[in-house]
C-alpha positions in Angstrom: -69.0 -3.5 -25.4 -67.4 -4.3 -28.7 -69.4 -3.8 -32.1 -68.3 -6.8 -34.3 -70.3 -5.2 -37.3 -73.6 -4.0 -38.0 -76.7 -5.8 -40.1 -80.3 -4.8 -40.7 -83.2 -6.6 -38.9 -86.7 -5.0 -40.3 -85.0 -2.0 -41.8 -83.5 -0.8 -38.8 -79.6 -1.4 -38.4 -78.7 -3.6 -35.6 -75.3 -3.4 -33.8 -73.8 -7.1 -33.2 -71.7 -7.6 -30.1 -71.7 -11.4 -29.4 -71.4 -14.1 -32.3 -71.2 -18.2 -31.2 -71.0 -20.2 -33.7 -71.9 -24.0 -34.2 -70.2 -26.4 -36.7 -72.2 -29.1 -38.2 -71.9 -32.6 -37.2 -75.0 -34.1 -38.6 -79.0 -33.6 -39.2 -79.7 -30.8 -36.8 -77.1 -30.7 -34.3 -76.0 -27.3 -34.9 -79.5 -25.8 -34.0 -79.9 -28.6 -31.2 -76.5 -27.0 -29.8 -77.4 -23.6 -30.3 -81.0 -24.3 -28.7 -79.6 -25.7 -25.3 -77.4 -22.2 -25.6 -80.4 -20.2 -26.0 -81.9 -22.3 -22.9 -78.8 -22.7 -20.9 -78.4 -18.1 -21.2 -82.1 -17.4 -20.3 -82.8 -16.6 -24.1 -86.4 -17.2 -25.9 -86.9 -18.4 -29.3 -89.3 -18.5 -32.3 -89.9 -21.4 -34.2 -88.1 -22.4 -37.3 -88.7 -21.6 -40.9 -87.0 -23.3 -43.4 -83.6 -21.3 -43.7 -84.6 -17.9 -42.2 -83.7 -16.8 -39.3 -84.8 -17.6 -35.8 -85.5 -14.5 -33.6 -84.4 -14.8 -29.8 -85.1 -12.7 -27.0 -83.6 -12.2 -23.7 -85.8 -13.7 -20.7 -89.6 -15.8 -20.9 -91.2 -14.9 -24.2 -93.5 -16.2 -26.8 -91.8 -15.6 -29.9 -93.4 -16.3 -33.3 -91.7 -17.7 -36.9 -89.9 -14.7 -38.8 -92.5 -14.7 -41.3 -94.5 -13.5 -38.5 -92.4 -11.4 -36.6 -93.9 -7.9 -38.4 -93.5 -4.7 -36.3 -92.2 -7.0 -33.8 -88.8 -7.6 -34.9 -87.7 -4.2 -33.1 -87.8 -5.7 -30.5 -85.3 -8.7 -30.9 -82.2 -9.0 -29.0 -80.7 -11.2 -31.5 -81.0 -14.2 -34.3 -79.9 -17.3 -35.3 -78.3 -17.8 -38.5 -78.1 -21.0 -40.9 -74.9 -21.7 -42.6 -76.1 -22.4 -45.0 -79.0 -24.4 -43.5 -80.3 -25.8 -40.1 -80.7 -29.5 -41.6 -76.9 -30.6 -42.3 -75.0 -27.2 -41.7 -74.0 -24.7 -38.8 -75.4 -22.3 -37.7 -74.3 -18.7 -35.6 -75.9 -17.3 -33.4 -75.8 -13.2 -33.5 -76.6 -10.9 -30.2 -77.9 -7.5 -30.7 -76.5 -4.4 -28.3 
C-alpha cells in the first residue's frame, strides 16, 4: 500500500493512499459523481458545508457536517475535497490508510 502523501485531519497526520478525482462538467456533477462512488464502494458520507470537506467512512454510518465532526474526525477513513468548490468545480476524493 502506496502512501501518495500525507495531510492533517483534526491535528493528527493522515497517510493518503487512494485519490479519484472528478472533473467539472456543470452545477454539481462532480460531487453527484463522486457520491455514486462513495455509494457504489460501500462508503458513508456527511453532509455538505459550503466548501469544506465531506468526511466518508468505510461501511453504514451516520456521519455529521465537518463543522460537527469534533473528536470524531479520528475516526475518518477519508474526505472529499472541492476544487475549488462543489457548485461548478471538481472535486477529489482522498482515502486514508
Amino acid at each position: 500500500m502506496k502512501v501518495i502523501k500525507t495531510v492533517v485531519v483534526g491535528g493528527i497526520p493522515r497517510s493518503v493512499i487512494k485519490v479519484i478525482s472528478f472533473a467539472a462538467a456543470g452545477t454539481f456533477t462532480a460531487i453527484t459523481k463522486a457520491e455514486a462512488w462513495c455509494d457504489s464502494h460501500d462508503y458513508s458520507r456527511g453532509s455538505m458545508q459550503r466548501d469544506a470537506p465531506i468526511a466518508i467512512a468505510k461501511g453504514k454510518h451516520l456521519i455529521s457536517k465537518w463543522r460537527n465532526l469534533g473528536v470524531d474526525v479520528e475516526g475518518i477513513d477519508g474526505w472529499i475535497i472541492p476544487e475549488p468548490d462543489f457548485r461548478e468545480g471538481g472535486c477529489r476524493i482522498e482515502i486514508f490508510k
